[in-house]
TORPA-4810 file (N, C-alpha, C, O; in nm, 3 decimals):
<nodes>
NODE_1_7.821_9.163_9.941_7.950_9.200_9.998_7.937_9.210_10.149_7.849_9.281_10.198_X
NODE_2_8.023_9.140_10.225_8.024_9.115_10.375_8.092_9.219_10.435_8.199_9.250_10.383_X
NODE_3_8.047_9.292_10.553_8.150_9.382_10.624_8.275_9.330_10.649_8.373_9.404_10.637_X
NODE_4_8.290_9.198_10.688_8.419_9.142_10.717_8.506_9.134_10.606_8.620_9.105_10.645_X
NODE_5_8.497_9.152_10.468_8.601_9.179_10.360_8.665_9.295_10.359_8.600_9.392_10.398_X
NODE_6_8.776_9.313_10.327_8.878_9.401_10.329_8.876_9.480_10.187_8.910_9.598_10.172_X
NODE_7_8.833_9.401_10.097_8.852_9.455_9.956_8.707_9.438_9.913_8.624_9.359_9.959_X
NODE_8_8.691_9.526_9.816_8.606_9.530_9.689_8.609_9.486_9.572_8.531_9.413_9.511_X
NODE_9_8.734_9.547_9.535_8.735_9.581_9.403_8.867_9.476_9.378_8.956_9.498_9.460_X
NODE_10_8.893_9.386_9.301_9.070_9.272_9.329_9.114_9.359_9.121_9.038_9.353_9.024_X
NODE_11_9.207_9.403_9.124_9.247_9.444_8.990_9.403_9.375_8.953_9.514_9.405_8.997_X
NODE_12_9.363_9.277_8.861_9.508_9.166_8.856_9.544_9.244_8.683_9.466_9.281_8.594_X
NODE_13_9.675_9.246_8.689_9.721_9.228_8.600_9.713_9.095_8.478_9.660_8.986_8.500_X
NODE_14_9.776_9.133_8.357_9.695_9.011_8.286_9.858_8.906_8.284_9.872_8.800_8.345_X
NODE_15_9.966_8.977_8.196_10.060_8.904_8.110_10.159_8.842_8.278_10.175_8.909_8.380_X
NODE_16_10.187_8.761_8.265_10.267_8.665_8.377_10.166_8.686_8.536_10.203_8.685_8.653_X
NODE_17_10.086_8.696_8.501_9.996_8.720_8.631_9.856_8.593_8.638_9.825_8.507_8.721_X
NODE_18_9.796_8.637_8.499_9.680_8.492_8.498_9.723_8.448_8.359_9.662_8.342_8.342_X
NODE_19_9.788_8.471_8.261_9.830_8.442_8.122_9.976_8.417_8.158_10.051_8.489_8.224_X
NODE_20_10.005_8.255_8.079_10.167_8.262_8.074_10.226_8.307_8.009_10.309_8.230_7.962_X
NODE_21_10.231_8.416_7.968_10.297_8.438_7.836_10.430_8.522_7.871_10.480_8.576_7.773_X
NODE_22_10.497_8.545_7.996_10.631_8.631_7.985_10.751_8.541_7.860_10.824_8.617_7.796_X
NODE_23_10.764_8.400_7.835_10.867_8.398_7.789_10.800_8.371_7.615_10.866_8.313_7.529_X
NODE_24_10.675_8.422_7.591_10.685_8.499_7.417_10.678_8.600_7.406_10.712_8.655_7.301_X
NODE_25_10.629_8.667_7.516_10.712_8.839_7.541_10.846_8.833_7.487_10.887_8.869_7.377_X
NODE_26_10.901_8.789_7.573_11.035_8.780_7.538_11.123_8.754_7.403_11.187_8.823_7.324_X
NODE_27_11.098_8.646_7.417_11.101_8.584_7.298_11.077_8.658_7.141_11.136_8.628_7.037_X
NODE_28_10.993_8.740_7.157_10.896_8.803_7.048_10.989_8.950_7.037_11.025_9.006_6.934_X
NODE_29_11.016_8.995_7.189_11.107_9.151_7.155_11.259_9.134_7.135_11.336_9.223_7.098_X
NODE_30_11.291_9.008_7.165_11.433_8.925_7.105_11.450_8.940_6.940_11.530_9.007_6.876_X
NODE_31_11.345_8.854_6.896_11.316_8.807_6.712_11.293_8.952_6.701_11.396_8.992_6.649_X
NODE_32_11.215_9.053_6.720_11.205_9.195_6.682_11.317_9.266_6.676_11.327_9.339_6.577_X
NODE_33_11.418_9.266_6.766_11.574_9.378_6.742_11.621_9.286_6.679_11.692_9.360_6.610_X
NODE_34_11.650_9.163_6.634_11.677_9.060_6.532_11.656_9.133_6.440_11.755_9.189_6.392_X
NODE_35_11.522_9.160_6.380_11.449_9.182_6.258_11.536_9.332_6.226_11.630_9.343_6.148_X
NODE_36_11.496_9.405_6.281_11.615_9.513_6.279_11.721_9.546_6.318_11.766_9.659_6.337_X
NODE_37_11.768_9.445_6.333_11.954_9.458_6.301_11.997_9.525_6.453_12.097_9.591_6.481_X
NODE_38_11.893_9.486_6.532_11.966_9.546_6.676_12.004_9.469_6.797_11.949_9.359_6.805_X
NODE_39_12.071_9.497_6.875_12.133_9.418_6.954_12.011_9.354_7.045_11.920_9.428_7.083_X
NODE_40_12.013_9.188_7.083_11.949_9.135_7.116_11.921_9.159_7.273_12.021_9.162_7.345_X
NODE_41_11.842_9.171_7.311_11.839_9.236_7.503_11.868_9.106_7.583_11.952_9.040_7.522_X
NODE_42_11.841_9.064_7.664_11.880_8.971_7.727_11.798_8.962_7.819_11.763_9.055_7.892_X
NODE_43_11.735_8.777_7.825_11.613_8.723_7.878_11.627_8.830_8.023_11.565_8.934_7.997_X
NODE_44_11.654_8.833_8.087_11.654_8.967_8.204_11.601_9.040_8.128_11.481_9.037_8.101_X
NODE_45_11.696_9.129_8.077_11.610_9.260_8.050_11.488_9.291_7.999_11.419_9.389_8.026_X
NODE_46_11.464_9.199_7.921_11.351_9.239_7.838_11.228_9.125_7.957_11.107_9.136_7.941_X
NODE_47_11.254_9.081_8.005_11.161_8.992_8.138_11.154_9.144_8.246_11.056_9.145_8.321_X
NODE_48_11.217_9.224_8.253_11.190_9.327_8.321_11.118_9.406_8.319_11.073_9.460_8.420_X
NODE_49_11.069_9.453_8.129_11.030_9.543_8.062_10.893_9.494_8.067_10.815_9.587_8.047_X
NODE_50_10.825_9.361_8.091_10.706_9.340_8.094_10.641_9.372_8.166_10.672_9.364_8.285_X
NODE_51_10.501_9.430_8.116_10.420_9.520_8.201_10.381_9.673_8.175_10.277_9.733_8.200_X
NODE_52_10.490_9.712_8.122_10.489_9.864_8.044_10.421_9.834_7.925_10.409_9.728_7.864_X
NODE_53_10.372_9.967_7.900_10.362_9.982_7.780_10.420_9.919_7.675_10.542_9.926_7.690_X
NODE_54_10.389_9.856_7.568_10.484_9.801_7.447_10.598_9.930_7.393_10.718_9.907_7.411_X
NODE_55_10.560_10.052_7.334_10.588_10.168_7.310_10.712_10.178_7.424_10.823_10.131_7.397_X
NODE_56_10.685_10.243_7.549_10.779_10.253_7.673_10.863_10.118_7.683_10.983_10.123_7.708_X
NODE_57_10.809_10.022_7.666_10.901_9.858_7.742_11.050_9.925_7.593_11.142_9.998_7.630_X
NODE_58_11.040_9.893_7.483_11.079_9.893_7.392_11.220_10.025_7.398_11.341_10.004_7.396_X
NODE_59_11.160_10.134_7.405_11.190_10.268_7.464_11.305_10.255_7.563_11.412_10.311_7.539_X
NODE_60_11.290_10.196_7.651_11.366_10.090_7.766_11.479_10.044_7.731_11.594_10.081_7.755_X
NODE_61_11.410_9.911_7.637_11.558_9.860_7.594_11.643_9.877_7.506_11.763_9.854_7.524_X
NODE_62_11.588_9.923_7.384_11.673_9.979_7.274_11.638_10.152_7.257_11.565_10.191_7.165_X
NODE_63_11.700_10.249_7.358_11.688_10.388_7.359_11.774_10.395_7.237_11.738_10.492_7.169_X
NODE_64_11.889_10.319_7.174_11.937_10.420_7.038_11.881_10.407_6.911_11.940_10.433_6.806_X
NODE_65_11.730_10.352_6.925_11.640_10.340_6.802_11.603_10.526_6.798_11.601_10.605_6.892_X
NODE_66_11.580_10.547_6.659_11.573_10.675_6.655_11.387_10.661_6.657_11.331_10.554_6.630_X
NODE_67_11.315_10.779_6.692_11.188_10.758_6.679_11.120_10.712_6.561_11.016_10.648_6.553_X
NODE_68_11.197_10.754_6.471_11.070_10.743_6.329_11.107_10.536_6.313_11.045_10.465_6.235_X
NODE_69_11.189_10.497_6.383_11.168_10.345_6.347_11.075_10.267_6.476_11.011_10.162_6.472_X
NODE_70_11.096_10.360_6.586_11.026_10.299_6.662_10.923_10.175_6.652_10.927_10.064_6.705_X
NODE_71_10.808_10.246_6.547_10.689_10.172_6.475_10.731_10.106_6.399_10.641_10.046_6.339_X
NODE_72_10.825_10.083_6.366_10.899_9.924_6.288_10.915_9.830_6.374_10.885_9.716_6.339_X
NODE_73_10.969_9.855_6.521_10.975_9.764_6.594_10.862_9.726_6.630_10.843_9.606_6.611_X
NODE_74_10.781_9.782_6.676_10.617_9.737_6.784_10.602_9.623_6.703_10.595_9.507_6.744_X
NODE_75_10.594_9.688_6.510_10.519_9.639_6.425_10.548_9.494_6.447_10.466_9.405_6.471_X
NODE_76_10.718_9.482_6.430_10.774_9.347_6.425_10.737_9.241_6.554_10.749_9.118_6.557_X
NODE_77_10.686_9.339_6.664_10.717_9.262_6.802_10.571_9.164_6.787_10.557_9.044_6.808_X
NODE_78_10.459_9.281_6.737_10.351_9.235_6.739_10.336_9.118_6.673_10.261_9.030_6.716_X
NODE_79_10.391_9.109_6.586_10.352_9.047_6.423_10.444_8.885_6.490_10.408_8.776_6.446_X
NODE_80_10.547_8.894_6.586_10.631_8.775_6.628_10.549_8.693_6.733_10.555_8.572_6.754_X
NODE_81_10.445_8.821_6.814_10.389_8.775_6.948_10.298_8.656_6.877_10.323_8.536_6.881_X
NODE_82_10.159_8.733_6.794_10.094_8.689_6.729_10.115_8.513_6.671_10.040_8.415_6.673_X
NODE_83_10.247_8.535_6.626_10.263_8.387_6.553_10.261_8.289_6.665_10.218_8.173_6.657_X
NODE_84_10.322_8.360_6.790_10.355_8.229_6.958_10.216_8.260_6.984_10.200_8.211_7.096_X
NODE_85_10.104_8.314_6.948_9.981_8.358_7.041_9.919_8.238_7.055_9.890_8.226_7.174_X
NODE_86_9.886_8.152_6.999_9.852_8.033_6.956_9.871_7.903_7.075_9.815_7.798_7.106_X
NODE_87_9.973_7.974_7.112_10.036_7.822_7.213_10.044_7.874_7.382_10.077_7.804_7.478_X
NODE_88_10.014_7.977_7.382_10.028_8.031_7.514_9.886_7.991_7.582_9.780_7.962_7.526_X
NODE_89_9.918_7.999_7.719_9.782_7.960_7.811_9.751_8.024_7.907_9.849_8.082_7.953_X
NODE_90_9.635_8.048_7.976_9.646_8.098_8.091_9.717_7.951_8.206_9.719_7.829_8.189_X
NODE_91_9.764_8.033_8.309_9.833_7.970_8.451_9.728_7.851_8.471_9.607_7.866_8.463_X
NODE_92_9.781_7.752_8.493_9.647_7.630_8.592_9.604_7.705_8.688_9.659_7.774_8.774_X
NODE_93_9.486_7.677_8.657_9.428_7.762_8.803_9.388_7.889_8.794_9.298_7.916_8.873_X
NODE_94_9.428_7.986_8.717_9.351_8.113_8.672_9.195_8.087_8.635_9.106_8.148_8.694_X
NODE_95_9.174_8.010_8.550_9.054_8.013_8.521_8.928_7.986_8.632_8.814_8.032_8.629_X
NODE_96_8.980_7.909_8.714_8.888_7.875_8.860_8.920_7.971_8.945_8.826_8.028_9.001_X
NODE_97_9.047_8.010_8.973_9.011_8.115_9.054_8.949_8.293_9.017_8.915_8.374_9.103_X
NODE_98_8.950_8.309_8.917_8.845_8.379_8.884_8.749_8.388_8.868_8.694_8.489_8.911_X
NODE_99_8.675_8.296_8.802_8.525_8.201_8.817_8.533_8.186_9.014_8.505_8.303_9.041_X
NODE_100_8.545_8.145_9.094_8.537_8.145_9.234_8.515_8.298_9.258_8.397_8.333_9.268_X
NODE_101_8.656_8.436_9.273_8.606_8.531_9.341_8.488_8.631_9.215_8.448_8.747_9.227_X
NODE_102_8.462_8.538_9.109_8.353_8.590_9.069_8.178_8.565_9.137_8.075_8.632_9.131_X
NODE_103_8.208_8.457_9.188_8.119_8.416_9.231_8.069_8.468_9.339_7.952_8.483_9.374_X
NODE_104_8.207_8.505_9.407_8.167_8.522_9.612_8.152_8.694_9.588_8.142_8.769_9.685_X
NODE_105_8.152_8.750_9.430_8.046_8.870_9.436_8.175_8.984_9.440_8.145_9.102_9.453_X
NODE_106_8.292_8.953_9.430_8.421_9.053_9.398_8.421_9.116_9.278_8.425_9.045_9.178_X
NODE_107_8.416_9.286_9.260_8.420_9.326_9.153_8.593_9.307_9.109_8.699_9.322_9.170_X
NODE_108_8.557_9.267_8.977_8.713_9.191_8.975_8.759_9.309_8.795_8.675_9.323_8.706_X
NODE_109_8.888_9.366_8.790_8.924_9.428_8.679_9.073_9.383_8.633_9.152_9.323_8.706_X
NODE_110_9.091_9.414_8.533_9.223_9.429_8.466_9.334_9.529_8.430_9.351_9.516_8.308_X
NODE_111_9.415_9.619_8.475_9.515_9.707_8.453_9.607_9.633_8.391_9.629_9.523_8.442_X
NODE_112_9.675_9.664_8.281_9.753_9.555_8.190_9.842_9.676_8.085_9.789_9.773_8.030_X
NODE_113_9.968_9.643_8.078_10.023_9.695_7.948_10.007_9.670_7.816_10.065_9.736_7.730_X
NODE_114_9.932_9.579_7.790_9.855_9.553_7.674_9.788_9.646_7.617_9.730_9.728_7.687_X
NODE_115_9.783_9.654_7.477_9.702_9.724_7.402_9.557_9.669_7.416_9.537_9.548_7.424_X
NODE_116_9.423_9.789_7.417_9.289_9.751_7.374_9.280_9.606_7.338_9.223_9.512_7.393_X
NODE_117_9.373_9.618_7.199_9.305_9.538_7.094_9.354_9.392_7.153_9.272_9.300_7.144_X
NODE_118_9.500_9.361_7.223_9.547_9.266_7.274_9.457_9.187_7.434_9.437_9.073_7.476_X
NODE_119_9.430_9.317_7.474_9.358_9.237_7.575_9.209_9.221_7.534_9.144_9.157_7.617_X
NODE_120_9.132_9.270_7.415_9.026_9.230_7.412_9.028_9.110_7.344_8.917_9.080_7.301_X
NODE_121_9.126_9.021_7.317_9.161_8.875_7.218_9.202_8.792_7.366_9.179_8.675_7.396_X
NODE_122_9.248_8.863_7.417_9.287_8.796_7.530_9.152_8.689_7.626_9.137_8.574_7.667_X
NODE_123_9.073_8.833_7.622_8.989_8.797_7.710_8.888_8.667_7.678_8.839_8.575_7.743_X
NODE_124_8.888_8.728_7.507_8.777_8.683_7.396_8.787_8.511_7.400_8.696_8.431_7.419_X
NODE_125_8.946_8.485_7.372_9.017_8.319_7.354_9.033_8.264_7.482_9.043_8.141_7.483_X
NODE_126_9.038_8.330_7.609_9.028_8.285_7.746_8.904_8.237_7.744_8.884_8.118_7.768_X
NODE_127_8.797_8.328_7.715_8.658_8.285_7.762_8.624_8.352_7.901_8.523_8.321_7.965_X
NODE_128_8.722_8.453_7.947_8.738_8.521_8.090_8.671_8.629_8.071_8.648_8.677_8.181_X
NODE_129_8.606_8.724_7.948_8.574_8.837_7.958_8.446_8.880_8.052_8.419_8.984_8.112_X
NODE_130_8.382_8.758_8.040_8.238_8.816_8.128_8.261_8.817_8.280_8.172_8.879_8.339_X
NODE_131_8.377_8.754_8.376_8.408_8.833_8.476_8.447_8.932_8.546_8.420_8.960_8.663_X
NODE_132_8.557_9.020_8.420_8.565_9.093_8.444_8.491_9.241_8.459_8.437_9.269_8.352_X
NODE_133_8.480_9.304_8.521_8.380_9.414_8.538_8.441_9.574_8.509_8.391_9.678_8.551_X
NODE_134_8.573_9.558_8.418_8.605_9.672_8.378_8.770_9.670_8.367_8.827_9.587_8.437_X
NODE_135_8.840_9.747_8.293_9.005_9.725_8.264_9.036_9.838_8.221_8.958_9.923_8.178_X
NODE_136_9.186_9.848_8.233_9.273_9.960_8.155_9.375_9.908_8.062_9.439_9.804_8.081_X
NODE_137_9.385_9.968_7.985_9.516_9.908_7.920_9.594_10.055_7.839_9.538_10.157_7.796_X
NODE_138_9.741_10.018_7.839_9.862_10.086_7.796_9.818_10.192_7.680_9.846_10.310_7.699_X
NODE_139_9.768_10.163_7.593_9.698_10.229_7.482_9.581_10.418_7.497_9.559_10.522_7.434_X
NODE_140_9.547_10.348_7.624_9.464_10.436_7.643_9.483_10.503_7.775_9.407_10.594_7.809_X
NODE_141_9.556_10.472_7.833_9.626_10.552_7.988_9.769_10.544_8.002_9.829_10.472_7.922_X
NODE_142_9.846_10.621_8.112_9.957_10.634_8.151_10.004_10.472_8.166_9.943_10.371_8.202_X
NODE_143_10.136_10.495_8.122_10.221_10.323_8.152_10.218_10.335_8.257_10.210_10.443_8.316_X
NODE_144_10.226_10.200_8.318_10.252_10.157_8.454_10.411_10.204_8.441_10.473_10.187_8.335_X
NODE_145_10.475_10.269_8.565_10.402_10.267_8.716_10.347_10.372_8.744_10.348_10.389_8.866_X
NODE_146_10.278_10.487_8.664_10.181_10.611_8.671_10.059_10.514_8.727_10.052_10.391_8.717_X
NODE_147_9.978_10.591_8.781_9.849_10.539_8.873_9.753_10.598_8.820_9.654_10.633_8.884_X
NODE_148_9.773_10.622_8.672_9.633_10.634_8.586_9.544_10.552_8.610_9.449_10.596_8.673_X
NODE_149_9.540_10.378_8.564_9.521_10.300_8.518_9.417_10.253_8.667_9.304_10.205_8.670_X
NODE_150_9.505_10.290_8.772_9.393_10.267_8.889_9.325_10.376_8.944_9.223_10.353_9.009_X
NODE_151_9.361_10.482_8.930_9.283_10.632_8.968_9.165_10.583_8.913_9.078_10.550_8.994_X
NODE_152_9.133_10.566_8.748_9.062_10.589_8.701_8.948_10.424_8.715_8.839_10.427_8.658_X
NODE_153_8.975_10.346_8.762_8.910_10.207_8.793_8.858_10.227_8.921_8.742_10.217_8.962_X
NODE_154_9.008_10.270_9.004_8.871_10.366_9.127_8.713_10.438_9.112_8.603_10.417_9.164_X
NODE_155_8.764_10.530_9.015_8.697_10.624_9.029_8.535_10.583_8.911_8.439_10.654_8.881_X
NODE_156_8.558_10.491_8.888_8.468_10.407_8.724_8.377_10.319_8.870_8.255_10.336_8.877_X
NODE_157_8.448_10.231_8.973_8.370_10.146_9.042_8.323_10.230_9.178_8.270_10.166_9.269_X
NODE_158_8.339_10.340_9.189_8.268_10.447_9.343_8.408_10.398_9.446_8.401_10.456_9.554_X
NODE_159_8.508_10.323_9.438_8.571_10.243_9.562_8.690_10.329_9.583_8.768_10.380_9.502_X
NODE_160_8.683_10.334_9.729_8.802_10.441_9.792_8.975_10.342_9.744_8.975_10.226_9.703_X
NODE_161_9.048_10.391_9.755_9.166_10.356_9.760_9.230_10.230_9.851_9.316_10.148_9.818_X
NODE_162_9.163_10.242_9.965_9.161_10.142_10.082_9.097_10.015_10.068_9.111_9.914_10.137_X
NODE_163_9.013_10.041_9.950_8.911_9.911_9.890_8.956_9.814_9.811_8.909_9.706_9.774_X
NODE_164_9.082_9.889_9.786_9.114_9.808_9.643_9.270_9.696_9.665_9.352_9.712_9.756_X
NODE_165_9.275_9.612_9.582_9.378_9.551_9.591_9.462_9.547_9.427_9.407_9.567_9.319_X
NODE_166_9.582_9.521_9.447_9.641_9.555_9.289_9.708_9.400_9.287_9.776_9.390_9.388_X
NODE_167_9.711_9.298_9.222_9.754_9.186_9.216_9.803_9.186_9.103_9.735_9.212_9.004_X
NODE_168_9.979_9.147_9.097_10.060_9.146_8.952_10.199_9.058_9.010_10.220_9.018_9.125_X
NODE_169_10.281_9.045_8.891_10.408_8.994_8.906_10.545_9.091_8.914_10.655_9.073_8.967_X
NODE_170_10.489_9.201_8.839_10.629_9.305_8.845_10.631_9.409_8.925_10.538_9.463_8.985_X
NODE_171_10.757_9.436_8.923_10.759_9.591_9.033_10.686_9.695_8.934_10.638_9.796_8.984_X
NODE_172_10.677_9.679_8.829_10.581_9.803_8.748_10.454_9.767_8.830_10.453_9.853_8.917_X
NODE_173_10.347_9.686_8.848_10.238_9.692_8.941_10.244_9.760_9.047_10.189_9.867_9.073_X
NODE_174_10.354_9.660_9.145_10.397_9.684_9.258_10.404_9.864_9.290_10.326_9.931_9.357_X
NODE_175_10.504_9.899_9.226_10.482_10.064_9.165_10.361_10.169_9.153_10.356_10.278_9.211_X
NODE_176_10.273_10.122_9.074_10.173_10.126_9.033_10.098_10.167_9.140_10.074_10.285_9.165_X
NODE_177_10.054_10.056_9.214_9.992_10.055_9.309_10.027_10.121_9.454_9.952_10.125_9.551_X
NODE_178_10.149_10.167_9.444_10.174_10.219_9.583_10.155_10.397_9.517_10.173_10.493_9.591_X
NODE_179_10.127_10.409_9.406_10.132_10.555_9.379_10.000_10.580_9.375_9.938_10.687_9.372_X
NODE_180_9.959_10.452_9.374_9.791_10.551_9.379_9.745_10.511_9.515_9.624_10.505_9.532_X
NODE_181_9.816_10.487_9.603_9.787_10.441_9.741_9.700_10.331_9.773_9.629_10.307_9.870_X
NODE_182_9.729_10.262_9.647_9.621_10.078_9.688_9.711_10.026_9.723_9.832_10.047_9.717_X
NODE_183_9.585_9.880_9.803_9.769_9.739_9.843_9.797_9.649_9.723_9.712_9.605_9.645_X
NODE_184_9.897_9.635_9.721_9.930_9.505_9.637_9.966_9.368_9.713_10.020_9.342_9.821_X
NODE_185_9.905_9.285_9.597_9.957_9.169_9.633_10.055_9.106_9.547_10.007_9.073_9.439_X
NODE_186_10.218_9.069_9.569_10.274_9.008_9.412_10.246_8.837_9.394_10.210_8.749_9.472_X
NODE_187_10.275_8.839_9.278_10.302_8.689_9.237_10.404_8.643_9.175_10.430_8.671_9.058_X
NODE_188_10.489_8.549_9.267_10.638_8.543_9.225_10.652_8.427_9.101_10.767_8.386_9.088_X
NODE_189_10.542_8.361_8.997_10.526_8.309_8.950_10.527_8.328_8.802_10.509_8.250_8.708_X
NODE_190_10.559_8.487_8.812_10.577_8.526_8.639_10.685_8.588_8.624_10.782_8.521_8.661_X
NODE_191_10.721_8.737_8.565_10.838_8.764_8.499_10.933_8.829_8.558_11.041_8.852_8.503_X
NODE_192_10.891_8.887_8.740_11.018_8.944_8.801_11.000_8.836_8.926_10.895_8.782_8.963_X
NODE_193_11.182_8.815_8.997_11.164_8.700_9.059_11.121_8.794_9.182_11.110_8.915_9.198_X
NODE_194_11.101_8.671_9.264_11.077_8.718_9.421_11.142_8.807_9.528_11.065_8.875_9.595_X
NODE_195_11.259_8.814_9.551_11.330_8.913_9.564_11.295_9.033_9.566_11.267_9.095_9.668_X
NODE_196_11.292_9.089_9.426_11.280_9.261_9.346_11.158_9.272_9.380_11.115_9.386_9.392_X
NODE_197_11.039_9.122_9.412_10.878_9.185_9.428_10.886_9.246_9.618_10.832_9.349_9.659_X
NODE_198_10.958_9.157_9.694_10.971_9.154_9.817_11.050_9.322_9.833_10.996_9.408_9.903_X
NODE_199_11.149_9.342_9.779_11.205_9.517_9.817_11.096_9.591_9.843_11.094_9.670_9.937_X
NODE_200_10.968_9.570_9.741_10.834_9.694_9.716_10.760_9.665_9.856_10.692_9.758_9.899_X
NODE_201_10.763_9.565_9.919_10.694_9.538_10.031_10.541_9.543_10.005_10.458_9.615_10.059_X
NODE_202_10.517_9.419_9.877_10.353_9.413_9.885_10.290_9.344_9.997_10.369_9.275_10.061_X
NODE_203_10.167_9.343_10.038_10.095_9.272_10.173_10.149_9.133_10.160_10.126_9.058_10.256_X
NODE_204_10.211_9.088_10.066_10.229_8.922_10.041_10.292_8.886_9.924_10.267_8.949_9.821_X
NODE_205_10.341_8.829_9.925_10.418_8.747_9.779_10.385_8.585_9.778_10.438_8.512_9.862_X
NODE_206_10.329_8.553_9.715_10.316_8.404_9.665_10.362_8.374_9.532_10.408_8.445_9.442_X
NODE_207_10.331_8.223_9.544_10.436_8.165_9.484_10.324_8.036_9.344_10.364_7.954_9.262_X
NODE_208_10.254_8.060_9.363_10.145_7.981_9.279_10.004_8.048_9.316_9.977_8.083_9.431_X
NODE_209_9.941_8.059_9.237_9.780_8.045_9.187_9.677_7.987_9.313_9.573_8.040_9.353_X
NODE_210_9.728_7.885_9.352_9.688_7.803_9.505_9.691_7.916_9.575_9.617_8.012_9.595_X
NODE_211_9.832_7.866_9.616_9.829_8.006_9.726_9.793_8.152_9.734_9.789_8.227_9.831_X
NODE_212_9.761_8.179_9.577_9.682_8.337_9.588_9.525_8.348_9.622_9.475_8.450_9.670_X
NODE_213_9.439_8.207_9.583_9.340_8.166_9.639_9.341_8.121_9.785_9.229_8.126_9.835_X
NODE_214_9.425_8.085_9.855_9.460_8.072_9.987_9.474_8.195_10.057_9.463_8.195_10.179_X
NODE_215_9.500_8.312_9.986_9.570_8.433_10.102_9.419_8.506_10.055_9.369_8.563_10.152_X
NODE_216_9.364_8.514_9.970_9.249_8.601_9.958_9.180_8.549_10.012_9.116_8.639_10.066_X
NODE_217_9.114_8.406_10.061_9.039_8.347_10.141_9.059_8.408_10.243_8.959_8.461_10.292_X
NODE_218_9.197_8.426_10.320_9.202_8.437_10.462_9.202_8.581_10.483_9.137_8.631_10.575_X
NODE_219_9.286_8.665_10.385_9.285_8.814_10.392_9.236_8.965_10.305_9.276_9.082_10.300_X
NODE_220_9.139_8.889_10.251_9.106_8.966_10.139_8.926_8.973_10.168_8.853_9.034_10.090_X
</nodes>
């Protein structure tokens, strides 16, 4: 690690960030209020909800589910994701640019609304797990935009707050990261547009995979 780097520690989000998957998110919590007879959300809304918690995203959009069905829905959402899991990919270009700032010696992590069990399949069918050097997920910490998820990745890698960078697509990151006092970087390439990432005022907004390997070259 060079004095001239700014960061340490790069912590990307997973779902519309290096995985394409916002529109079987979608798609999947659509066919789920289907399945139970509830009103369908709308590609917005439920493109909004990504990033939270499954539990909370859900919570979000259909508040007049009573609790005890709640777990009917996840069940259904899961069980819809699962069947699209198959066809989804990571972004062109995720896979090299992680393999790259793995290389140039970046401790690199994951903060994700994903469950455990989702991002450890994730990682497993990517073939990405051995870069990463540590993660949080929804299951086991505060939903984004609470700053569990990076308090505690801080505090797991020794790295001050100033060390770290938070790289995602939604204002739940964006969020995220300004509450635990890291920078973010967005990526206008997944499930919230450019605009809503630009209000949060991350260090940068890009627009492809290229260019996020382009701005960490020069500023990271």
């Amino acid at each position: 690690m060079t004095d001239a780097r700014r960061f340490d520690l790069l912590v990307f989000d997973w779902d519309g960030t290096l995985m394409d998957s916002a529109g079987a998110i979608v798609a999947s919590v659509q066919a789920a209020c289907r399945d139970l007879g509830l009103p369908e959300p709308s590609d917005e809304a439920a493109r909004y909800v990504i990033g939270l918690g499954l539990s909370e995203a859900l919570a979000v959009l259909v508040p007049q589910l009573p609790l005890h069905r709640r777990a009917e829905l996840v069940e259904r959402y899961r069980s819809h994701f699962l069947a699209r899991y198959p066809g989804i990919a990571l972004f062109e270009g995720a896979r090299e640019t992680i393999e790259a700032l793995h290389a140039q010696g970046y401790r690199l992590a994951v903060a994700t609304g994903k469950s455990r069990r989702g991002l450890s399949r994730a990682l497993e069918t990517t073939g990405l797990a051995r870069y990463f050097h540590g993660s949080r997920c929804a299951d086991e910490c505060f939903s984004k935009p609470h700053p569990a998820m990076l308090h505690e990745l801080l505090e797991e890698f020794g790295v001050e707050p100033g060390r770290a960078l938070m790289i995602g697509d939604t204002v739940h990151d964006l969020q995220m990261a300004r509450n635990a006092g890291v920078a973010a970087l967005a990526v206008a390439y997944g499930a919230h547009p450019k605009p809503t990432l630009m209000a949060l005022e991350p260090l940068a907004c890009v627009d492809s995979l290229g260019e996020l390997r382009r701005w960490l070259a020069t500023h990271a």
